[in-house]
Each structure stands twice: as C-alpha cells, then as structure tokens.
C-alpha positions as CSV (number, residue, x, y, z in Angstrom):
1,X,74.1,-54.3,-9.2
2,X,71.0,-55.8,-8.4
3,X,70.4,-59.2,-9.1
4,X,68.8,-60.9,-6.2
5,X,65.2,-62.6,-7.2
6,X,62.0,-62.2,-5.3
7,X,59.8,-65.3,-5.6
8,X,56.1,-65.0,-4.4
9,X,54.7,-68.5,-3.3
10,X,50.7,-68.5,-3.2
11,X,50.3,-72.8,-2.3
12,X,47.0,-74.3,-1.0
13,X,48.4,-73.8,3.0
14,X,50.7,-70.9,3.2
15,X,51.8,-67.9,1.0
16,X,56.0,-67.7,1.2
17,X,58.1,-64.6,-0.2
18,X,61.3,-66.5,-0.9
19,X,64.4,-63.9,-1.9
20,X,66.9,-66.5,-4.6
21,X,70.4,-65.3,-5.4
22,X,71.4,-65.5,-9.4
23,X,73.4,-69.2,-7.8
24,X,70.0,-70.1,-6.8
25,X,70.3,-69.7,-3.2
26,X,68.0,-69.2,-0.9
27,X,68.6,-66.2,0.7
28,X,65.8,-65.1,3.0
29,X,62.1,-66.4,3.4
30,X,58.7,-65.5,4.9
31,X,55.8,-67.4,4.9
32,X,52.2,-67.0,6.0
33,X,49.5,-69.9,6.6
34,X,46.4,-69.2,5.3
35,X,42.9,-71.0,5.8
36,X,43.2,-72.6,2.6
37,X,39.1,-72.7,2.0
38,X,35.9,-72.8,3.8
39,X,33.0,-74.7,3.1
40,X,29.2,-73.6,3.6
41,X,27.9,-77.1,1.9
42,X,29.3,-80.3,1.3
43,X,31.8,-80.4,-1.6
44,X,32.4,-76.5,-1.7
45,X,35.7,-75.0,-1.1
46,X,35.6,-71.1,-1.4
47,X,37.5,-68.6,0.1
48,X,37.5,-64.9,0.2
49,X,40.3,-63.0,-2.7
50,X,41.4,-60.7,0.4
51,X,42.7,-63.7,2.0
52,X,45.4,-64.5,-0.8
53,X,46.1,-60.6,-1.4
54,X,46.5,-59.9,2.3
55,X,49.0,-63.0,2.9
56,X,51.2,-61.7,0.5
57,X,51.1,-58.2,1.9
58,X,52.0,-60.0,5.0
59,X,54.8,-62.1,3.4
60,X,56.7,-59.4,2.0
61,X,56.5,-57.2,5.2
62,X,58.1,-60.5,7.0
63,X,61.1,-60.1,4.7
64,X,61.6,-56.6,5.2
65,X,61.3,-57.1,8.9
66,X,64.2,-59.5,8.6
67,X,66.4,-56.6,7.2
68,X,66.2,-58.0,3.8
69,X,67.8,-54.9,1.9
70,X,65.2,-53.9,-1.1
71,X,67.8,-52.4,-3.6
72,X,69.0,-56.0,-3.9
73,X,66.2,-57.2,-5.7
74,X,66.2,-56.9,-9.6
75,X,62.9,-59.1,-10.3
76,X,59.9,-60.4,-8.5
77,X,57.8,-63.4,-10.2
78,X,54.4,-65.0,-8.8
79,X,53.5,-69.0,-8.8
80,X,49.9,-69.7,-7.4
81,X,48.3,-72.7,-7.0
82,X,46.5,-73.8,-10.1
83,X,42.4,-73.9,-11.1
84,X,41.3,-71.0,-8.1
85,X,38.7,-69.0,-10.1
86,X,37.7,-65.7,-9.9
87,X,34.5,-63.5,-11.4
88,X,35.6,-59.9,-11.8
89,X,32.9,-56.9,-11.8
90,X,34.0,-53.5,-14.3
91,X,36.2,-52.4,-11.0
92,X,38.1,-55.0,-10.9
93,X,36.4,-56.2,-6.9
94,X,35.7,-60.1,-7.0
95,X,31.7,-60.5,-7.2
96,X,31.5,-64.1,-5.3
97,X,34.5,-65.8,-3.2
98,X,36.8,-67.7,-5.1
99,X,35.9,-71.1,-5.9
100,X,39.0,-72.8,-4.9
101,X,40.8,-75.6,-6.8
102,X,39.4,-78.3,-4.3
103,X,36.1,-77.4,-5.2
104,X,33.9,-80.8,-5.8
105,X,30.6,-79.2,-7.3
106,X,29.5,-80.5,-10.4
107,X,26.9,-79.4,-13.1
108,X,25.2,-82.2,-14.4
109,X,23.2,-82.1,-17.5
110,X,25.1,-79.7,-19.8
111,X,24.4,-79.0,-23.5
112,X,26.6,-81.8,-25.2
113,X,28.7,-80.7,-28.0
114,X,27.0,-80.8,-31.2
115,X,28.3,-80.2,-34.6
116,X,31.2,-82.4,-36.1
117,X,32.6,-82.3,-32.7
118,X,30.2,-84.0,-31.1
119,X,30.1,-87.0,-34.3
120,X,34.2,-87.0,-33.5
121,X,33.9,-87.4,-29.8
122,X,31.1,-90.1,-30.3
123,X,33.1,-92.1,-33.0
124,X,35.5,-91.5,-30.5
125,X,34.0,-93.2,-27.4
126,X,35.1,-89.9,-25.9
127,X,31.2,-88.4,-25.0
128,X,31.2,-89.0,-21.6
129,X,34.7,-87.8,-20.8
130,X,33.6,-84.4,-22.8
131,X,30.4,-84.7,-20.3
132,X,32.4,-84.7,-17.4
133,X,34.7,-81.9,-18.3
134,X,31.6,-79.6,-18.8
135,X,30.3,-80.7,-15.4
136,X,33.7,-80.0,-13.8
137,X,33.7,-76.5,-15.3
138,X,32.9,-74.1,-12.8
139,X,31.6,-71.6,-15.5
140,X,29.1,-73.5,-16.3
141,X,28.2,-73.9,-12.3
142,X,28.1,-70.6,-11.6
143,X,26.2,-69.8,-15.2
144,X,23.9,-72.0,-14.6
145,X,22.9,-72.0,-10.4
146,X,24.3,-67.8,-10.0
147,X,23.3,-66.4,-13.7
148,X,23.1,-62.9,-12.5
149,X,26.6,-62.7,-11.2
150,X,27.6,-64.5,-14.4
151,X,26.0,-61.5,-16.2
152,X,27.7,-59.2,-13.9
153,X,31.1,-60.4,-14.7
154,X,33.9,-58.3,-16.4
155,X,36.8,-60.6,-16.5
156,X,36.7,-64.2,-15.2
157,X,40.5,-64.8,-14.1
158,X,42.6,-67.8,-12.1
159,X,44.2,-66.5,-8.9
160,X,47.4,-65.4,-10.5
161,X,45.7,-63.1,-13.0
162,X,44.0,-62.0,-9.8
163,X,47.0,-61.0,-7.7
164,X,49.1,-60.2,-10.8
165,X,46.4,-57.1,-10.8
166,X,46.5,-56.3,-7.3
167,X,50.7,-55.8,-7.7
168,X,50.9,-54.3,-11.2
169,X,47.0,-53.0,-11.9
170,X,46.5,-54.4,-15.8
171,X,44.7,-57.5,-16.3
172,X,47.5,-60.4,-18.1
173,X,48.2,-63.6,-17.1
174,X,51.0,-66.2,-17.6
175,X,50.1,-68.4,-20.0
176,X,52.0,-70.9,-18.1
177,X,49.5,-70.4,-15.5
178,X,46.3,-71.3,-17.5
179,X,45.0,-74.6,-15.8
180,X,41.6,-75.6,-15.7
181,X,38.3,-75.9,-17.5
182,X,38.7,-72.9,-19.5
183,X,38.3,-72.1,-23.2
184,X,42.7,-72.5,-23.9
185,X,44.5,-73.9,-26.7
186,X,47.0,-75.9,-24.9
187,X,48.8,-76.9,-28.1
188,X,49.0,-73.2,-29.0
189,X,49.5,-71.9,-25.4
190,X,46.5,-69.3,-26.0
191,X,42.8,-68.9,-25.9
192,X,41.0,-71.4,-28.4
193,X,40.2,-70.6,-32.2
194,X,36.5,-69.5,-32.2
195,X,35.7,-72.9,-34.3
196,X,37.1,-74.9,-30.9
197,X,34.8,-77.4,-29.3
198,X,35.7,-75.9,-25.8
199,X,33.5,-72.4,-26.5
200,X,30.4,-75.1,-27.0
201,X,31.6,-77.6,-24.1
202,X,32.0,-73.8,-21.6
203,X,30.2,-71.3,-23.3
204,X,31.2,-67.6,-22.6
205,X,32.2,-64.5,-23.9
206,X,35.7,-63.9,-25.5
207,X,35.6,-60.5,-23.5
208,X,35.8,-61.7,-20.2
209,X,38.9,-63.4,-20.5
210,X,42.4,-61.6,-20.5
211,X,45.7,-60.7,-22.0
212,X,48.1,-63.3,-21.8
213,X,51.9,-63.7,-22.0
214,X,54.8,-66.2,-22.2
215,X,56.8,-66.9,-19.2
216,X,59.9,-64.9,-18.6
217,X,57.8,-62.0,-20.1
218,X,57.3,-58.5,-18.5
219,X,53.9,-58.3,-16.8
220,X,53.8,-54.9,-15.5
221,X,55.6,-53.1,-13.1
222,X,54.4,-52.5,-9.2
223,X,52.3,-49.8,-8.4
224,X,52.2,-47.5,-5.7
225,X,49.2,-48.6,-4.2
226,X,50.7,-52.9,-4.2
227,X,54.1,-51.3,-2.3
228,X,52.2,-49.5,0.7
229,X,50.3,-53.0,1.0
230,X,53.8,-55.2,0.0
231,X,56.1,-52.5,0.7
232,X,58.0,-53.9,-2.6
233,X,59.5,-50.5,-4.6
234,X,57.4,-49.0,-7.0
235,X,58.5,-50.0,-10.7
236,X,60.0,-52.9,-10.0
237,X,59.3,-55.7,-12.8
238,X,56.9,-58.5,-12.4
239,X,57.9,-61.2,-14.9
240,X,55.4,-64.0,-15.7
241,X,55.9,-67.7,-14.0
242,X,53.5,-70.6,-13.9
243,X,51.5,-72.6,-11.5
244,X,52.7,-74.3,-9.1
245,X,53.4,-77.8,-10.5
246,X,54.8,-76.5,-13.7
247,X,57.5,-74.0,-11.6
248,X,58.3,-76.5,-9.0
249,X,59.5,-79.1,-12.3
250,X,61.8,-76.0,-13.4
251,X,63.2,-75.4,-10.2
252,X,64.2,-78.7,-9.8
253,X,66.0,-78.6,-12.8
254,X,63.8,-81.1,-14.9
255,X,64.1,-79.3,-18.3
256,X,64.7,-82.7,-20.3
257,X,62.4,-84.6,-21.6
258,X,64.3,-87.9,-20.0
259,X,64.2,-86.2,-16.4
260,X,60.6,-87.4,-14.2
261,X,59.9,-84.9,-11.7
262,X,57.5,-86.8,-9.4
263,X,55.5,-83.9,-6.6
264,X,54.2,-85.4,-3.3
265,X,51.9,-83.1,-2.7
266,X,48.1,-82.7,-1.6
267,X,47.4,-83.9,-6.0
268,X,51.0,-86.1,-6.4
269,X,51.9,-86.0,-9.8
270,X,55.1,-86.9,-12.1
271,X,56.1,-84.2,-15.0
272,X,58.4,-84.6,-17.8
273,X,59.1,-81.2,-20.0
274,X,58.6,-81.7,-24.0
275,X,59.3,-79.4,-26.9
276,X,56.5,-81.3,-28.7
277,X,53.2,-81.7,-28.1
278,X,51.3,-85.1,-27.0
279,X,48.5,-85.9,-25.3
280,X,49.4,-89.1,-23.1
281,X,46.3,-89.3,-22.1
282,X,43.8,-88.8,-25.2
283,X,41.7,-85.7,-24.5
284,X,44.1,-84.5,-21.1
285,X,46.8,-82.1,-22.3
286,X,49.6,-81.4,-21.3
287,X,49.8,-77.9,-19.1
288,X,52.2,-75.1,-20.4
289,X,56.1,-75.6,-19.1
290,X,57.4,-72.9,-17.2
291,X,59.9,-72.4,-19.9
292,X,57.7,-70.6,-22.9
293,X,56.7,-72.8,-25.6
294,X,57.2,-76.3,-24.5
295,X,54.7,-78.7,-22.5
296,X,54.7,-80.1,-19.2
297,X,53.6,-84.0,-19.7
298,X,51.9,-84.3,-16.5
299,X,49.9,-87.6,-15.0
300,X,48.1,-87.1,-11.6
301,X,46.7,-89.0,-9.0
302,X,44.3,-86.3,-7.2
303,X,44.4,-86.0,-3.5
304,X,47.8,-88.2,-3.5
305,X,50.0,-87.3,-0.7
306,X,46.3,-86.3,0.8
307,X,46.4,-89.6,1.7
308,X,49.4,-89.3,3.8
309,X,47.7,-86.6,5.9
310,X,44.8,-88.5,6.3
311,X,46.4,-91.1,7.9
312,X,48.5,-89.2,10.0
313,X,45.2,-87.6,11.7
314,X,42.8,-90.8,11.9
315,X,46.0,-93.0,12.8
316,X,48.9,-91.2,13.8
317,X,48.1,-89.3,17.3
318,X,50.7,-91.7,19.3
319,X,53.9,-90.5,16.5
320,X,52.6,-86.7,17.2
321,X,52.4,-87.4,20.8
322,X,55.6,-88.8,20.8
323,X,57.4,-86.2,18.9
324,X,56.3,-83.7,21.1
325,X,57.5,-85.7,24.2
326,X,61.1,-85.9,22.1
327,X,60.8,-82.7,20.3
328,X,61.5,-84.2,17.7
329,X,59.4,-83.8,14.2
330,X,56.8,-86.0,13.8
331,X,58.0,-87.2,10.5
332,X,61.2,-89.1,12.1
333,X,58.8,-91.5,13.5
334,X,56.5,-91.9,10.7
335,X,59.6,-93.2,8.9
336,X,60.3,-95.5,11.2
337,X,56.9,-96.8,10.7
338,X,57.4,-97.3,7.3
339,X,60.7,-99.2,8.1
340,X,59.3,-101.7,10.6
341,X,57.4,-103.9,8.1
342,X,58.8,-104.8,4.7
343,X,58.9,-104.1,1.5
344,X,55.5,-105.0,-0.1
345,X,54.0,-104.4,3.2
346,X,53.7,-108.3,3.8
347,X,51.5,-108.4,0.6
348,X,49.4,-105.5,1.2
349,X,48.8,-103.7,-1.7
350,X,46.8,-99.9,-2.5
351,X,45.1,-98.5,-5.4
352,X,45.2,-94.4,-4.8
353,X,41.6,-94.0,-6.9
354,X,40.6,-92.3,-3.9
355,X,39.0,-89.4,-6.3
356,X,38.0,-90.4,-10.0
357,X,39.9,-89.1,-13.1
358,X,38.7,-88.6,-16.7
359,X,40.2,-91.0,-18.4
360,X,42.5,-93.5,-17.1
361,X,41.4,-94.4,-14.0
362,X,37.4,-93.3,-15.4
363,X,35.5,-91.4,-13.4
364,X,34.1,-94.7,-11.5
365,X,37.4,-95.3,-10.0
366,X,37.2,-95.7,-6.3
367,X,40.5,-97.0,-3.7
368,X,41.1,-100.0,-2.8
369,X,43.3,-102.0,-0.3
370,X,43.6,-105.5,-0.7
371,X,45.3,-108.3,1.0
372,X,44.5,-107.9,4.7
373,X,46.1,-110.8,7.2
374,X,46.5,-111.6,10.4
375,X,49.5,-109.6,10.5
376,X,48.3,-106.3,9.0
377,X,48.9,-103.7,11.0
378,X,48.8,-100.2,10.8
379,X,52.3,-99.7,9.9
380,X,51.5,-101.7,7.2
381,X,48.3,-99.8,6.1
382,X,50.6,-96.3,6.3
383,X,53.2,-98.3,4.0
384,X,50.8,-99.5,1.5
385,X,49.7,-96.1,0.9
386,X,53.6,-95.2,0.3
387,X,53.9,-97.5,-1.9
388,X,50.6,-97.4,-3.8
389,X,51.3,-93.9,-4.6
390,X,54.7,-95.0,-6.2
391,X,53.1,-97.5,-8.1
392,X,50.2,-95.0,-9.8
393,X,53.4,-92.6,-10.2
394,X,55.7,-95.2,-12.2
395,X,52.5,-96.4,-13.7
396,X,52.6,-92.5,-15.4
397,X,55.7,-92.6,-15.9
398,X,55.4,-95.8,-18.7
399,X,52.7,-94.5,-19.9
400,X,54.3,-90.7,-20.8
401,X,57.7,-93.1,-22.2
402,X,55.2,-95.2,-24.3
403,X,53.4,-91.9,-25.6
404,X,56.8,-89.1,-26.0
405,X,59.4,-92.6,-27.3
406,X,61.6,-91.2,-24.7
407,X,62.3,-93.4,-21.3
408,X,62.6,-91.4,-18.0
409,X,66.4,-92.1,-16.7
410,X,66.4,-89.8,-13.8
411,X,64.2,-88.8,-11.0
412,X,63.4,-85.2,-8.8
413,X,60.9,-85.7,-6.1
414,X,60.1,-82.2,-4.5
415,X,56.9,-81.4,-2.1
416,X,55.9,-82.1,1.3
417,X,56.4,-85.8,0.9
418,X,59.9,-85.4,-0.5
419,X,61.1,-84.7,3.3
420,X,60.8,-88.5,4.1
421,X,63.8,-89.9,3.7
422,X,61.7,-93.2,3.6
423,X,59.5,-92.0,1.0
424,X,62.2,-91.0,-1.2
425,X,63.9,-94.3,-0.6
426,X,60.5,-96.4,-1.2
427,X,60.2,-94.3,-4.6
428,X,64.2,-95.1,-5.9
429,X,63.4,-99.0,-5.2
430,X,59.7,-99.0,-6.9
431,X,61.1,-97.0,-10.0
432,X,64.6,-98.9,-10.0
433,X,65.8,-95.8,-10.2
434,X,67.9,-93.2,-8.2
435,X,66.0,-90.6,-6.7
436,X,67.0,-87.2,-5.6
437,X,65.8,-84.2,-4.0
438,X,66.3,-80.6,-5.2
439,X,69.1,-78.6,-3.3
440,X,66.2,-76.5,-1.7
441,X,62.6,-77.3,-0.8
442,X,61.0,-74.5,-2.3
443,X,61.5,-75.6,-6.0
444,X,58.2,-73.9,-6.6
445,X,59.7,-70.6,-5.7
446,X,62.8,-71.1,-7.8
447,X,61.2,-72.4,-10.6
448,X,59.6,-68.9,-10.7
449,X,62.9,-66.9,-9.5
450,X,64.7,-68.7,-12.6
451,X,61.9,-67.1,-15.2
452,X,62.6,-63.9,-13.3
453,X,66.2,-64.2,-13.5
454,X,65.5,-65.2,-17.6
455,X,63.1,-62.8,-18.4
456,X,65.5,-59.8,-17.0
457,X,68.5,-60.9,-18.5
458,X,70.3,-62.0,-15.1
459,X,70.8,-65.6,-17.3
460,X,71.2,-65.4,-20.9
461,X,68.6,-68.2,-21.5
462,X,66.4,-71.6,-19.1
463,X,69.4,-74.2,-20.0
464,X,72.1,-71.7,-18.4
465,X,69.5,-70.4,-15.7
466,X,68.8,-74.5,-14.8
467,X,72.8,-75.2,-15.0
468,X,73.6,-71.8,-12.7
469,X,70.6,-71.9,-10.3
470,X,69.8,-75.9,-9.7
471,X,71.8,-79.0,-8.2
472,X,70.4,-82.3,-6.7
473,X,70.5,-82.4,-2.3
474,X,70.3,-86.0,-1.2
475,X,70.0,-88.9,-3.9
476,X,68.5,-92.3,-3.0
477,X,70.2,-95.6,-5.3
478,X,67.8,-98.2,-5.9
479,X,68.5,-101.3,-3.5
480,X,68.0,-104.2,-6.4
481,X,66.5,-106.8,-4.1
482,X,63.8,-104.6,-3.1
483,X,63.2,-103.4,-6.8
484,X,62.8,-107.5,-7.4
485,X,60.0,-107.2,-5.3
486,X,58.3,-104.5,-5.8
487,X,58.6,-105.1,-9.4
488,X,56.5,-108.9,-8.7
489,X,54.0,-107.1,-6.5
490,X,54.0,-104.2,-9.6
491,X,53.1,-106.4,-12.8
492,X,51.3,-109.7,-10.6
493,X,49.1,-107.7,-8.6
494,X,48.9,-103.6,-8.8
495,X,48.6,-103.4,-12.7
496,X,45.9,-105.9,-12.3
497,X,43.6,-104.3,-9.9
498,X,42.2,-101.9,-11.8
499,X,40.6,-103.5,-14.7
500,X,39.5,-106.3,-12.7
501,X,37.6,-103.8,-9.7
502,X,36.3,-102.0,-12.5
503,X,33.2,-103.7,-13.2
504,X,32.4,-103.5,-9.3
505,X,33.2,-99.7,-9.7
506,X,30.3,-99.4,-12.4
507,X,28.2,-100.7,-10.2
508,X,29.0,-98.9,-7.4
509,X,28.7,-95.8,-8.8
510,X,25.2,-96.8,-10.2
511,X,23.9,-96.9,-6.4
C-alpha cells in the first residue's frame, strides 16, 4: 500500500522535495538553490514565477533520479515561504515578477480609514499602526505606481496559490497559507466580511482573490501537464499545508498551547498553537495553524538570524578560511567563538530592532549594541547578537503567556540556527528552560507531510499524526548559574533599552 509522503519545500534559498514515511522518516531528499530575489532599485526584491515553478520541476526530477520508486507515494503537500505576491492575467501567466516577501517598498500617503473604523482606531491610538499596514501593502503599491497592471489582474495570489495552479490547474489556496497584507479574516480563517476595515485600509475587488481551503483538505489532483515538468503521476492528491513558519511548528511537534517553538531563521520567531483566538499584540493576529481551525501565536523579530549571516560575511572570513583548510563546517568554529567569552558577553548587550515592527518595537525601532570595553572583541559582538536574539525571543514568549494565561514549559528550536549546538545551548540557559531540536531538520517539510498523511487518512487525526511522525533529537538543560545571569543582564538591562532609546529613535527617524 502506498503510504509514503511527498513534501514540497519552496524556502527563501532553496526548493527541497523531501519523501516522509507514515513514522515520520525522512526517506529521500532533493533540493535546489534558487536566487532568492533580484533587485533593480534599492529596497526591491522581485523575482521571476518561473524561477519557483522550475525549481520544483527540478526537485522532483532529483528524487526520481535517486531511484525513489513513485508507487510509494500516497500524498504530496506544498509549504512556501510566506507574503511572495503574485498578479495573475485571465490565462493564468503572472503579469509583473513576484514581489517577494523581502520586499521594502512602501506607499506612503494612503486613504486612511474612515467611517466608525477610523473613530475606533483613533480612540484607539491605533491610526498610525493602520497607516503603516496600508503602506506595507503591496496592493496598494502596485495600484497606485503600476495601475494598468492592477486593472489587468485576474487573480492576485501568494506563491503557494501560484504553484498549487501550476501542479493541479484550479485556483485554491490553503488557508493556512494566507499571510500578508491581504483582505483575510484571520479569526475566521477566510476572506473578510464586506463591512471589514481591511477592504478600505487595501481596496480591491472580491473577484480577484480565490477559493480557499482548510489544511489537510484536497486541493486538486496533478495534471498531466505538472508530471511531464515534475514527473509526479498524474492524479495524485495535493492536500493543502501552510507557510513555512506555521508547518515547520507542526513538524516539530508543537501542537500544545504550553509548547514554544522558537525558528532561527532569516525573520526568527517563537510560535505557540491555540484553539482560541487572541491578538498578543493588539492589531497583529495570529496566522492560521497548520492544523485547521486553530491559531498560530506568533511574535517576530524580522531579519533575526539575518543577523547571524551578516556577521559571518563582514566578520567571519578567517572561520571560513579555516574550515576549508580543516574541512570542516564553518559552523564548528563559530561555536567556538561563542564559547571563548562568557556568558553576557562581558556585559555586552544587543537590541535586534534591526528592521521596525508595528507595534511593539514601533516602527522607529532601530538596533542597538551597548556596552563596549576595552575587552570587546569580536567574539563578543557575534555573542551579543546570540544572545540578543534570545532575549527578544523570551521577551515573546511572556508576552504570548501574559496574553493566552498559559506559560510555555517546553521549547523546539528548528531553522538554520538550530544547527549550533551553542545557540541551542545559549537559548535553554536564557529561557531557563530545556531546549530541543526536532528529530529532523526539515520540520517545515514534515509539518506539511503530516497534513498530507491527515488529510488522506494515513493518521486518523494531527494529535495521532504529531504522536506517530515527531520526536525531539538533541535536548539542551538549562545550566542554572548561567540562567542567574542572563536573567540579571535580562530584567537590569535588555528590558530596559527599549523604552529608554525610544525617544532617540523618534528623533532619528525624524531626520
């Protein structure tokens, strides 16, 4: 019988096709960089829909290549990365490149929202953060600066209703996918009521947006013309996933509200799953869950583990160096970075503002370092980053506990940043708790294989699915003394930064 799970994997660097076993085993994989974006101005990130299409064509053709035998597979299931937009014509061609989830443009100057919605937000104190949104929106961009390929659009899609038409030729959507500055209910997991402030604060037609469905759903089956370009058999069932963040928390298992799943990833974040719905954040909502009906409680700091990267190219050439010399990865070093100075980095302490929020930090927010010696070095500097991350993370993590009643005992950490067994020890002593690792790294990928293996019937139902096809890897105990001190350098000097730079961030941003 067929049972075996095909995962597709569309991330900001690489596409994977990731074959899971009903155990949750990862059986065979294939992955494909991509460019993620190009720019043709400062601030724009676009790429070209072929791009995503054809790196999944290639993906698949890696596994078969590998002898991966097709009857096996029962179910395929796509997670993208979240907030890539596309504009449709009638023919279903893209009219513009996408504008990728990186994008930085910004349309000043919008219509506010009038009406008793715009009294509400006033009384509120919540104008400006409406303001923001609707200059974040890239609708209203590409209305306002490309109005004749607004007109021209048919259906304006994210990149997984995108390539869930390429493989099964109808236009639906997850609603699990649906993140971004769109018109959605995220309460009611569908598009918003006509009476909604969003149609004012986004204006467009009902018509060009799609069908949507729950996760675990059936969304189509695969056509002839998606297997000559994948080479997956025709008919076989696409079930609906999520984005990326909101599969990678199922696949590592974080289905209770009193489990954090923190990503270190390019946007580091820490999800918690709820049946009920809160805003921790007044004004943010929490995204869909990968498991259909309940809500992923998310806090982000935006270019996080972006960070990391960053330092690794403007400081790290001698570790790359060295690896190569050793063969060795480059990351074994970098640890031992991070373990030549101490805890609290000798006092050196980071805010990760290093691109504004809405709300909490405001859109002033900017990054900040403080507490440079004669001793600072740049092991310290790569540390303080580490550790400022964790602080901003466990900062959302009180803040979700103070909002849901309901404390966060246990921690996941999945993405890139997961693989440093210093990070992930940094993180248990910061949250003075144990941190583990999901048993494989592609949590993203099984969090879609596991609404695959639902939606088909391969698991009865997510709590058997998470109990059958997840299990920590490596856990990381708190070490108590170093939770002592983070915990002083936490409350006496982190949580204090930002409403005392804040004025000086006003003013900043007023230049």
């Amino acid at each position: 019988m067929s049972e075996n799970l095909l995962a597709i994997d569309n991330g900001t660097q690489s596409v994977r096709a990731l074959l899971f076993d009903p155990r949750g085993n990862l059986l065979n994989k294939s992955r494909v960089q991509i460019e993620p974006y190009y720019s043709t101005a400062p601030g724009l990130a676009e790429q070209d829909p072929e791009v995503f299409w054809k790196a999944i064509c290639e993906a698949c053709q890696g596994l078969w290549s590998q002898g991966v035998d097709k009857s096996s597979i029962a179910a395929v299931a796509l997670t993208t990365q979240r907030s890539t937009l596309i504009n449709l014509d009638k023919n279903g061609n893209p009219l513009r490149p996408a504008i990728h989830w990186l994008d930085q443009r910004r349309t000043e100057g919008q219509k506010p929202v009038g009406g008793l919605w715009g009294v509400a937000f006033l009384l509120a104190g919540a104008s400006e953060t409406v303001a923001y949104l609707q200059a974040e929106a890239e609708a209203n961009w590409i209305r306002t600066n490309q109005p004749e390929i607004w007109a021209a659009t048919y259906k304006y899609i994210y990149l997984s209703g995108y390539l869930t038409f390429r493989l099964v030729g109808r236009l639906v959507d997850s609603t699990a996918c649906q993140v971004g500055y769109m018109p959605f209910d995220y309460k009611a997991q569908d598009w918003a009521k006509p009476s909604d402030w969003k149609w004012q604060a986004v204006p467009m037609d009902r018509s060009v947006l799609i069908d949507l469905v729950p996760p675990a759903s059936r969304l189509g089956e695969i056509t002839p013309e998606a297997s000559t370009d994948t080479g997956l058999p025709v008919g076989l069932p696409l079930v609906a996933a999520a984005a990326d963040k909101a599969a990678e928390v199922l696949g590592a298992g974080c289905l209770e509200p009193n489990i954090g799943c923190l990503s270190y990833g390019t946007t580091a974040t820490i999800n918690t799953t709820h049946k009920k719905y809160i805003e921790v954040i007044p004004l943010i909502p929490p995204y869909p869950s990968a498991a259909p009906g309940q809500y992923s409680f998310e806090i982000q700091i935006y270019r996080g583990y972006w960070m990391v990267t960053w330092f690794k190219q403007e400081f790290g050439l001698r570790e790359e160096k060295l690896a190569g010399e050793r063969g060795i990865e480059p990351e074994e070093l970098f640890d031992d970075l991070v373990r030549s100075v101490p805890a609290g980095s000798n006092g050196l302490v980071l805010q990760p503002y290093w691109s504004p929020g809405l709300r909490f930090p405001g859109p002033e927010a900017r990054g900040a370092i403080i507490g440079f010696s004669d001793v600072t070095t740049r092991a310290h500097i790569y540390r303080a980053i580490l550790e400022g991350l964790a602080y901003a993370l466990r900062e959302g993590a009180e803040r979700t506990a103070k909002r849901s009643g309901v404390p966060i005992t246990i921690l996941r950490v999945a993405g890139g940043g997961s693989q440093s067994n210093a990070a992930m020890q940094l993180t248990a002593d910061v949250f003075g708790l144990p941190a583990s690792r999901p048993h494989v790294y592609e949590a993203s990928g099984l969090g879609a294989a596991i609404d695959a293996a639902v939606g088909i019937g391969v698991h009865p139902d997510f709590p058997t699915a998470i109990r059958e096809m997840t299990r920590v890897g490596d856990t990381f105990e708190p070490d108590i003394k170093m939770h002592e001190r983070y915990d002083e350098l936490y409350y006496g000097v982190y949580k204090q930064m930002y409403k005392r730079l804040q004025p000086l961030y006003q003013k900043m941003r007023k230049r």
